[in-house]
C-alpha positions in Angstrom: -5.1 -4.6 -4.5 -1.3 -3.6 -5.3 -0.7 -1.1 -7.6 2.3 -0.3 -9.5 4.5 2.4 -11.4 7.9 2.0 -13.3 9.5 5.4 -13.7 13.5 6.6 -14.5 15.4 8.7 -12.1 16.5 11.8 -14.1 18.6 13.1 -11.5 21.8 13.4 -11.9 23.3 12.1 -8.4 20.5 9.4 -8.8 19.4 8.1 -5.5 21.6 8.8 -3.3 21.0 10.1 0.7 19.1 13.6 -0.1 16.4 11.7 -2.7 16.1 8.9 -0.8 15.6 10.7 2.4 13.1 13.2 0.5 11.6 9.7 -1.3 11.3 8.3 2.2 9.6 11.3 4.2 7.0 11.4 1.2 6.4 7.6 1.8 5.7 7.9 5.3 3.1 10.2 4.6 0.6 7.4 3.4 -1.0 4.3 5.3 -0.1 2.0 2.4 2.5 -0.4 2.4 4.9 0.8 0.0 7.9 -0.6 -1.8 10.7 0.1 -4.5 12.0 -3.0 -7.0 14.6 -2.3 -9.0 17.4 -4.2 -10.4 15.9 -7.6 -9.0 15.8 -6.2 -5.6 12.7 -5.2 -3.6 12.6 -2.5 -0.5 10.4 -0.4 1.5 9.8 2.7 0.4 9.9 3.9 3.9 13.4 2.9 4.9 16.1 5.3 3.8 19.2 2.6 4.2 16.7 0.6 2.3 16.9 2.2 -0.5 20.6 3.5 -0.6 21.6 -0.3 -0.5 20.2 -0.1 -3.7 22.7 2.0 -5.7 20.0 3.2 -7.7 22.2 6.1 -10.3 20.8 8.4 -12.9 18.6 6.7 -15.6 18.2 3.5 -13.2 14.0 2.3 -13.8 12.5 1.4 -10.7 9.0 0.3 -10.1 7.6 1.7 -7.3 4.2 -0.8 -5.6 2.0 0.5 -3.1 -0.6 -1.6 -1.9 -3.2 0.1 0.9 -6.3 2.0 1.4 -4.5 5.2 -0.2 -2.2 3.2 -2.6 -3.3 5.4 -5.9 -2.2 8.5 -4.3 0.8 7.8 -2.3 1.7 6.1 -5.9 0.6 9.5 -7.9 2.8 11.2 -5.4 5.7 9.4 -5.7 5.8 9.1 -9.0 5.8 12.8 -9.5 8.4 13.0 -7.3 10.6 11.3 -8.9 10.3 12.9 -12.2 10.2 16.2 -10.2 13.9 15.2 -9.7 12.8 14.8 -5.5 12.3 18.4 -5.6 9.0 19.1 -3.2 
């Protein structure tokens, strides 16, 4: 069963290639399949061009879905990574 967050990026240089590449690294960790929809676009979580396509900037939401054995926790994870500003 899928399970999903919607969180803000409160970085200031929003997502561009040192939180996406940090956001991607920490997505690779987990078996789940794992994506990131924000505004009306959907990608994997695990693909760092992916996600820079996205032009996601400070204050963007995004909604992050993980569906997999360990969805809840590759989901926790990420989540607190992004409000952690992609600090690790």
């Amino acid at each position: 069963m899928a399970m999903e967050k919607t969180v803000r990026i409160i970085n200031e240089e929003g997502f561009h290639a040192r939180p996406a590449g940090v956001f991607v690294k920490k997505a690779a960790e987990f078996k789940s399949n794992i994506q990131v929809r924000a505004n009306g676009m959907t990608k994997s979580a695990k693909s760092i061009m992916g996600l820079m396509s996205m032009g996601l900037e400070k204050d963007t939401e995004l909604t992050i879905i993980a569906d997999g054995e360990d969805a809840e926790k590759a989901l926790e994870s990420l989540v607190t990574l992004v409000n952690n500003k992609f600090t690790v």
